[in-house]
C-alpha positions as CSV (number, residue, x, y, z in Angstrom):
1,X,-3.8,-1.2,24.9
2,X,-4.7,1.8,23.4
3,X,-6.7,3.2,26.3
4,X,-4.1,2.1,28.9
5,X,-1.6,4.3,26.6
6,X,-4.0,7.2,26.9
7,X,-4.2,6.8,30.5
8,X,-0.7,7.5,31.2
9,X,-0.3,9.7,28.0
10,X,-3.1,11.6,27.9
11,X,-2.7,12.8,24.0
12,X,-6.2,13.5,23.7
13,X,-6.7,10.8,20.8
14,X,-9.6,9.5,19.2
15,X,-9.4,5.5,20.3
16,X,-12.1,4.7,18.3
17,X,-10.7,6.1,15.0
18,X,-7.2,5.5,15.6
19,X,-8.1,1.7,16.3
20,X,-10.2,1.3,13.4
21,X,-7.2,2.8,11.1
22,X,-4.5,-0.2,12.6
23,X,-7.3,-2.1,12.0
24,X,-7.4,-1.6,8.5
25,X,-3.9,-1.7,7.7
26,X,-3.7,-4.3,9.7
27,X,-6.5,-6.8,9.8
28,X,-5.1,-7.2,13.8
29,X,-1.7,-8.8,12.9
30,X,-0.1,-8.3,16.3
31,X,3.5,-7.8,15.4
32,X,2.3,-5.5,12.7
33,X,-0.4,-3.6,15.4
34,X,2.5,-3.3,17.8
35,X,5.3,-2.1,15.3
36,X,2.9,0.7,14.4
37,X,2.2,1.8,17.9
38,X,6.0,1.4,18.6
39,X,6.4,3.7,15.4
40,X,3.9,6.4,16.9
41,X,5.0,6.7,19.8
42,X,9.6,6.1,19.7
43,X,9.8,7.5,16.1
44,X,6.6,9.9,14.5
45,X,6.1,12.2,18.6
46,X,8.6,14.5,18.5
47,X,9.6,15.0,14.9
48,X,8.9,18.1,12.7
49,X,5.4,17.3,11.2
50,X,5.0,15.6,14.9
51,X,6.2,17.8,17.6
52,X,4.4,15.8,20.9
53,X,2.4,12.7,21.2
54,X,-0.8,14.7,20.8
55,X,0.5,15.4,17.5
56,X,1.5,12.0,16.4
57,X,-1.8,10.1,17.6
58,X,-3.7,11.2,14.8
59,X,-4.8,10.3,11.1
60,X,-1.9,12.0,9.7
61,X,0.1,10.5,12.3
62,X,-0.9,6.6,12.2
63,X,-0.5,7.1,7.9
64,X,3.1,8.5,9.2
65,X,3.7,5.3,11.5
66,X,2.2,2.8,8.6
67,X,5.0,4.1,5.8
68,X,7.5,3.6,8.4
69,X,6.4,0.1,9.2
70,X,6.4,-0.9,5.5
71,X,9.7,0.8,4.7
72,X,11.4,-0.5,7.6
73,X,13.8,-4.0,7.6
74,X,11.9,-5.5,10.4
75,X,12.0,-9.2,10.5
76,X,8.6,-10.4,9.3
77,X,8.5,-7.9,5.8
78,X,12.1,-9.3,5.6
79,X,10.9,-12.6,5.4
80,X,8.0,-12.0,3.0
81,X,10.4,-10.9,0.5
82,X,13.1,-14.0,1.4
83,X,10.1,-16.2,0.8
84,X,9.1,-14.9,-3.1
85,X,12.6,-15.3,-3.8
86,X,12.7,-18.9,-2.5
87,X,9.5,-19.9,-4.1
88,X,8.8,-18.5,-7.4
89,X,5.4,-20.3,-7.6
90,X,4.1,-17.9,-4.7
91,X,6.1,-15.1,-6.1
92,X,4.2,-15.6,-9.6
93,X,0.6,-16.1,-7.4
94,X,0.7,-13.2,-5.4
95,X,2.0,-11.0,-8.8
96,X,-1.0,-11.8,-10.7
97,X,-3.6,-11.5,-7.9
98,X,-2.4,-8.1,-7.3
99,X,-1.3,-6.5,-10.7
100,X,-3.7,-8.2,-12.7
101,X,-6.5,-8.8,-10.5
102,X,-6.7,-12.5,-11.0
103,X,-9.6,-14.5,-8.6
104,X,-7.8,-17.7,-7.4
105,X,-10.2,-19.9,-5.4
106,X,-8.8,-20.6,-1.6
107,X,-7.8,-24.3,-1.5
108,X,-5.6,-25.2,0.6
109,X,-5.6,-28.8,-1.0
110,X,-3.4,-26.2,-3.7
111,X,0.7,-26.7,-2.7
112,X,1.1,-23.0,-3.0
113,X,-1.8,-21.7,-1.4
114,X,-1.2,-24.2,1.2
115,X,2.2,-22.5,1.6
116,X,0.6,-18.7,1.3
117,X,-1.4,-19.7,4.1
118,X,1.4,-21.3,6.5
119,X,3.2,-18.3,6.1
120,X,0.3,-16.1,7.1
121,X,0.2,-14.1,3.6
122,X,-3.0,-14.8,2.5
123,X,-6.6,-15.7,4.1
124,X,-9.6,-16.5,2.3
125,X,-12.4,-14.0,1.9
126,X,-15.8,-15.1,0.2
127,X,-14.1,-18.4,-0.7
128,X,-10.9,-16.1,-2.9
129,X,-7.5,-15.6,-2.2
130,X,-6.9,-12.4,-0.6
131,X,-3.3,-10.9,0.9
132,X,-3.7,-10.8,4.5
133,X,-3.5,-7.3,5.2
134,X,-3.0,-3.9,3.3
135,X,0.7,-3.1,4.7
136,X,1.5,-7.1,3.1
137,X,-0.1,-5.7,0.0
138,X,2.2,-2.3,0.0
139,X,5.1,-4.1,0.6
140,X,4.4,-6.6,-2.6
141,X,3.5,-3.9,-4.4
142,X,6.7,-2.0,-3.6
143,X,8.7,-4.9,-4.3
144,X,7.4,-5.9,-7.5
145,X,7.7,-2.4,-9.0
146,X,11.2,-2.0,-7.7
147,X,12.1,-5.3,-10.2
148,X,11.2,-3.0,-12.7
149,X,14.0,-1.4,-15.3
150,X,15.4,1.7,-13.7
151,X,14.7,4.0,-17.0
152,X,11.0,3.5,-16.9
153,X,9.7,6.0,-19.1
154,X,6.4,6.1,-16.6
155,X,8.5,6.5,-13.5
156,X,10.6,9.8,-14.6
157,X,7.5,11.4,-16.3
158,X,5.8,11.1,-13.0
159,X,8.9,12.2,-11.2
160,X,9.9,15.5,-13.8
161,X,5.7,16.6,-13.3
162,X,5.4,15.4,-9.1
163,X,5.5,19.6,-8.5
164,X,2.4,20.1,-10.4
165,X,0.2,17.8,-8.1
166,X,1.8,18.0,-4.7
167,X,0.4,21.8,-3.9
168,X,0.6,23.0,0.1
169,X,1.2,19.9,1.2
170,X,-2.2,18.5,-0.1
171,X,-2.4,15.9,-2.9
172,X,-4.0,17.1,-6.4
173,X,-5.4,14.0,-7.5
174,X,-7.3,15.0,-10.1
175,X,-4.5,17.3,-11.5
176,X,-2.7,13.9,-11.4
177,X,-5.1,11.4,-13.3
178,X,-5.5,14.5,-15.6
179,X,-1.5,14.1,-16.4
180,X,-1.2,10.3,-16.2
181,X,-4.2,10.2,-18.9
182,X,-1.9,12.5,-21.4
183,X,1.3,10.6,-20.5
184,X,-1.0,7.3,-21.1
185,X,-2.0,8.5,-24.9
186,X,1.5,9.7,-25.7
187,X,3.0,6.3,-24.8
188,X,0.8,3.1,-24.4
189,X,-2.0,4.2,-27.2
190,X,-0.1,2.0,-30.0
191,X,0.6,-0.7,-27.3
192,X,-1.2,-4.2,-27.8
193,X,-4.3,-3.9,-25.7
194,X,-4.3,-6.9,-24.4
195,X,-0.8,-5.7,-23.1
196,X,-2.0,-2.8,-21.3
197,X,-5.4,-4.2,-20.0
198,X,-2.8,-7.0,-18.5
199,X,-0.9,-4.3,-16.9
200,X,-3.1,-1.1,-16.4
201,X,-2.8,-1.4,-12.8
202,X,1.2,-1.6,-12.6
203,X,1.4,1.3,-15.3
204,X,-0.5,3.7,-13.0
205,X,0.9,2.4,-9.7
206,X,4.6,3.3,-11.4
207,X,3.4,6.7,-11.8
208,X,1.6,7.2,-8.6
209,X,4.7,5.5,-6.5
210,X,7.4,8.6,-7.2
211,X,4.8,11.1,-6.5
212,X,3.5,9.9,-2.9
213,X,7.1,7.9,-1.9
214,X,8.1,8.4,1.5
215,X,4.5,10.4,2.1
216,X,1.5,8.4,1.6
217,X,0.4,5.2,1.6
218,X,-2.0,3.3,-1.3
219,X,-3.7,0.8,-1.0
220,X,-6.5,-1.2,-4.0
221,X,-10.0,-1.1,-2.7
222,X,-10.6,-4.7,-2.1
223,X,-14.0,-4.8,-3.7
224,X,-12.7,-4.1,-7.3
225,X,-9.3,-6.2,-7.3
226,X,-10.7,-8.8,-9.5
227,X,-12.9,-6.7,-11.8
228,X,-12.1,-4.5,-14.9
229,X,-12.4,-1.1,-12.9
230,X,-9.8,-0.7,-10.1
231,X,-10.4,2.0,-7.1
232,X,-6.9,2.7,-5.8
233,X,-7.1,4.3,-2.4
234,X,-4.1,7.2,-1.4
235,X,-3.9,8.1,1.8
236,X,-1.8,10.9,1.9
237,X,-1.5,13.2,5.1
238,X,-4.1,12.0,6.6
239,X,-6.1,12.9,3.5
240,X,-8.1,10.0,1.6
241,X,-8.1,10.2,-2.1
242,X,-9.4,7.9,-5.0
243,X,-8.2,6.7,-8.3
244,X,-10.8,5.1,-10.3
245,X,-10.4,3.4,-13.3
C-alpha cells in the first residue's frame, strides 16, 4: 500500500521505517493501519508542524498520526471503552495487567479471556495475556487515568513544572524523572508500600500524561510489564525516550 502511495505521491519516505512504525503501534490491525494512513495523509500533510506530504510521512509525522488515531471517536476505540463499561470483569482484567503488571495465563477455557479474545483486545504471547496492540494499550491507559479524581495532587504538580522539561520542542527526560523523584519523596514516602509498589506505574503515568498530552505517545516496554522494573517508552516528536524504573 505504502509503495503504491509513494508512486503517485512521491514524498520521498522511508517505506521500510515508516512500515515498521504502524507495525508497532499496530501489530497489523487493519482498521487501525488504515486510520493512521488516512490520518497522515487527510489530516497531519498540510498543517503547521506538517506543511506537505513529504513533511508528514515521517517519524515525527506517523507519532503525529498515532495521537490522532488514539484521541479520535472512531468506532472501534469507541467500542473498547462501551465494552469495559459493560463488563466489569474485563474492565478489572485488563486494569491490573496493565497498571500493576499482573501475568494472567491465556486460557481461553477462562469466560473473560474468552471474551478479551472475541473482541480482538488481547492475544497470547509466550502462553500470557497481552493487549493486542500498543494504540489498545494508550487508549486503556488514557481511560483508566481519566477515572481518576480531578484534584490529583500528581497530575497539577506535573502540570505547574511541564515548562521546565519541555525545552525547544525536545523532551527533558531526565530533567523530568529528576522532578517526579522529589514530588515522589514529598508525597508517597509515608504511603503504605505495599500501596505504592501496587500502583508505581499509575503514579508516574499521571505525571507523565499532562506533560506529553496531545504531543507524544507512551507506550510500556513489553518485556518488563510483569516484572518489578518497568521501561516506559515516550515517543515524543519523533524522539524516543525511556523511563526506567
Amino acid at each position: 500500500m505504502l509503495k503504491e502511495y509513494e508512486k503517485d505521491y512521491q514524498t520521498g519516505m522511508d517505506i521500510p521505517m515508516i512500515s515498521e512504525m504502524i507495525y508497532d503501534y499496530t501489530s497489523g490491525y487493519p482498521v487501525l493501519v488504515s486510520a493512521i494512513c488516512k490520518r497522515l495523509d487527510e489530516n497531519v500533510a498540510g498543517t503547521s508542524g506538517f506543511p506537505d506530504r513529504r513533511a508528514a510521512w515521517t517519524r515525527e509525522g506517523v507519532v503525529a498520526a498515532v495521537r490522532l488515531v488514539e484521541t479520535s471517536n472512531m468506532a472501534l476505540l469507541e467500542d473498547l471503552i462501551k465494552q469495559l463499561k459493560d463488563y466489569p470483569e474485563l474492565k478489572e482484567m485488563l486494569r491490573s495487567i496493565l497498571f500493576e503488571g499482573e501475568s494472567v495465563a491465556f486460557n481461553t477455557h477462562n469466560e473473560v479471556i474468552n471474551l478479551a479474545r472475541m473482541f480482538d483486545y488481547i492475544k497470547p504471547v509466550n502462553g500470557q495475556v497481552t493487549i493486542f496492540n500498543r494504540i489498545f494499550e494508550v487508549v486503556l491507559y488514557d481511560y483508566f487515568l481519566s477515572e481518576e479524581t480531578i484534584d490529583n495532587v500528581t497530575k497539577k504538580d506535573a502540570e505547574l513544572n511541564k515548562g521546565q522539561f519541555v525545552i525547544g520542542g525536545r523532551l527533558d527526560m531526565e530533567a523530568l524523572l529528576r522532578k517526579f523523584a522529589e514530588h515522589y519523596a514529598c508525597v508517597y514516602t509515608d504511603t503504605d508500600q505495599r500501596f505504592v509498589e501496587k500502583f508505581a506505574r499509575k503514579i508516574f503515568l499521571m505525571y507523565l500524561k499532562p506533560v506529553i498530552n496531545g504531543t507524544g505517545n507512551y507506550y510500556i516496554e513489553a518485556q518488563t510489564r510483569d516484572e518489578k522494573r518497568t521501561d516506559i517508552i515516550v515517543d515524543y516528536r519523533g524522539e524516543g525516550k525511556t523511563a526506567g524504573g
